[in-house]
C-alpha positions as a Markdown table, in Angstrom:
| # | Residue | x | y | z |
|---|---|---|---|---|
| 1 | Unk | 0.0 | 0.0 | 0.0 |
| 2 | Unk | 1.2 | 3.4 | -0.8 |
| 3 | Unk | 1.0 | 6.3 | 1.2 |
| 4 | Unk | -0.5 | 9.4 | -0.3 |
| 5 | Unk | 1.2 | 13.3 | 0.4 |
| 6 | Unk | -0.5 | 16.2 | 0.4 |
| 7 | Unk | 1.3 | 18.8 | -1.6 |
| 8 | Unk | 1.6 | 22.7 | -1.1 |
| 9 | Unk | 0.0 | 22.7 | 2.2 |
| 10 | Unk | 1.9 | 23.6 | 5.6 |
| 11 | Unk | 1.6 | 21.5 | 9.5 |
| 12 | Unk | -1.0 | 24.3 | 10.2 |
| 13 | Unk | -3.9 | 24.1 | 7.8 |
| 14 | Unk | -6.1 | 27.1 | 7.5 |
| 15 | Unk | -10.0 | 26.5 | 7.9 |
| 16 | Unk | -10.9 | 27.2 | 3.6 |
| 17 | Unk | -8.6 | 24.6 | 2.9 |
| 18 | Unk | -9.4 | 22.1 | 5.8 |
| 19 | Unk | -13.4 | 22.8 | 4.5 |
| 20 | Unk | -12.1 | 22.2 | 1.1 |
| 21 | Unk | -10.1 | 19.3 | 1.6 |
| 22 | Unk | -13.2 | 17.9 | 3.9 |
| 23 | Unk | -15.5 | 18.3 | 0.5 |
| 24 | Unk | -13.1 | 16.9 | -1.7 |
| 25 | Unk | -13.0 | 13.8 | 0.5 |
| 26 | Unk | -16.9 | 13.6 | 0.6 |
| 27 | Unk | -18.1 | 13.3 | -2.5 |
| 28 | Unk | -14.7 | 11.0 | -3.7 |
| 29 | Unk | -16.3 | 8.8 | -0.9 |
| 30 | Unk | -19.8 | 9.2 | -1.7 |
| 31 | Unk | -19.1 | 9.3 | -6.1 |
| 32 | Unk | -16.1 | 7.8 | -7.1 |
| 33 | Unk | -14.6 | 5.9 | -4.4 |
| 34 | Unk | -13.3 | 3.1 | -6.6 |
| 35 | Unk | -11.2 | 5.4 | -8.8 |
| 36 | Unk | -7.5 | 5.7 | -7.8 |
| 37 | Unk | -6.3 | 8.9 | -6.3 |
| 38 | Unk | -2.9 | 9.7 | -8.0 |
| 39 | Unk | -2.6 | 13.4 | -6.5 |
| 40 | Unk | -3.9 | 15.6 | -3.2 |
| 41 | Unk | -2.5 | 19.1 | -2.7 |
| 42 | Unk | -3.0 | 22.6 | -2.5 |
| 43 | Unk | -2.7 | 24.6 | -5.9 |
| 44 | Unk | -1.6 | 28.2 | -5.5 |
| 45 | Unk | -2.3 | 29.5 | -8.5 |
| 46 | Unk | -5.9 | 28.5 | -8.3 |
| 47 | Unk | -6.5 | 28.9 | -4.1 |
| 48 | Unk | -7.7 | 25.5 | -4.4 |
| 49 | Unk | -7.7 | 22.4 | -2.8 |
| 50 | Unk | -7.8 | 19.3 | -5.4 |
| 51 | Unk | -8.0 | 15.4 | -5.3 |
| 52 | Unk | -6.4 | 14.3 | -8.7 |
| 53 | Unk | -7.8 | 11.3 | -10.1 |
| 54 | Unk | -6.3 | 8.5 | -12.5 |
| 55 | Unk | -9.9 | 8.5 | -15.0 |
| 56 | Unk | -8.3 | 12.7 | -15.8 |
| 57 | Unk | -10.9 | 14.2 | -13.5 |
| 58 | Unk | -9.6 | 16.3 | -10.8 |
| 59 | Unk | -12.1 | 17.3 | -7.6 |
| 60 | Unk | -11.4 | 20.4 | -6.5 |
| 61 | Unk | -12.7 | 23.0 | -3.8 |
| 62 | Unk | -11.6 | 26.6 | -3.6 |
| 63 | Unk | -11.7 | 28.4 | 0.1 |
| 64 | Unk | -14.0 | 25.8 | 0.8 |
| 65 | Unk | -16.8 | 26.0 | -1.4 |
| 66 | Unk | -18.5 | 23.2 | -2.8 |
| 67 | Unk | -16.7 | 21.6 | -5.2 |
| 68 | Unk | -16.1 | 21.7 | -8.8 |
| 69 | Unk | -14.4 | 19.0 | -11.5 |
| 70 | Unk | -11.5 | 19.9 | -13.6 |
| 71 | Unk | -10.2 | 18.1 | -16.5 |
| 72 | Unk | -7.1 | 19.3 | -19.2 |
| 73 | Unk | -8.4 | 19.8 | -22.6 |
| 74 | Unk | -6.4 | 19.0 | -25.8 |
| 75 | Unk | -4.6 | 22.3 | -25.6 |
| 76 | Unk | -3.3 | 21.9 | -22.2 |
| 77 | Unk | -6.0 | 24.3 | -20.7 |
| 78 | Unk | -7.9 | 23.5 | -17.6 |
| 79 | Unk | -11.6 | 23.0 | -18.0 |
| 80 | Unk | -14.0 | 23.1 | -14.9 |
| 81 | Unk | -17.8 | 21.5 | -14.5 |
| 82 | Unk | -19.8 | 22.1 | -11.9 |
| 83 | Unk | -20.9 | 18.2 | -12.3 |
| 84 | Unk | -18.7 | 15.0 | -12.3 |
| 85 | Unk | -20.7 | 13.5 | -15.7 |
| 86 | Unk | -20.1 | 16.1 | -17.6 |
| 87 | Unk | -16.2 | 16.2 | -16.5 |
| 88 | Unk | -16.4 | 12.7 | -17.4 |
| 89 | Unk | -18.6 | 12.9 | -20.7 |
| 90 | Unk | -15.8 | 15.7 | -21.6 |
| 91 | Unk | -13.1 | 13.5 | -21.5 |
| 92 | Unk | -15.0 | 10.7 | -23.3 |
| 93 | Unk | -15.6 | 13.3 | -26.2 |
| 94 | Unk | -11.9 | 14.8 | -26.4 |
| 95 | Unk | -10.8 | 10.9 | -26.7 |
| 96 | Unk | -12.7 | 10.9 | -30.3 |
């Protein structure tokens, strides 16, 4: 078994991210628990907390709002749904 890090955050976790992190980790439970994690961290750039998944979907939450689904698109740019089908039903279209 491998242990997972969680990148770009310090010992002392301010409350948007712990709320974020919290979110992220309840609907992975609740949605897509079977899918393997292959990244958890704290993007700077963004101010958000994100749960990288193997299928290209990443969950992310930003200062603790409900979360969002983020996926790269064939020109490298990051594209966010506010549902996990239609992060997935992108993906499905930009392998055609």
């Amino acid at each position: 078994m491998e242990n997972l890090t969680i990148n770009g955050l310090s010992d002392n976790v301010a409350y948007c991210e712990a709320k974020g992190l919290a979110k992220c980790f309840g609907f992975y439970a609740e949605n897509c628990a079977d899918e393997t994690i292959t990244g958890i961290g704290f993007n700077e750039n963004h101010s958000n907390i994100y749960i990288a998944l193997e299928n290209g979907v990443t969950i992310t939450s930003t200062l603790g709002n409900d979360v969002r689904f983020c996926v790269i698109g064939d020109d490298d740019d990051e594209v966010f749904f506010s549902t996990y089908g239609d992060a997935l039903e992108f993906l499905r279209i930009e392998e055609i």
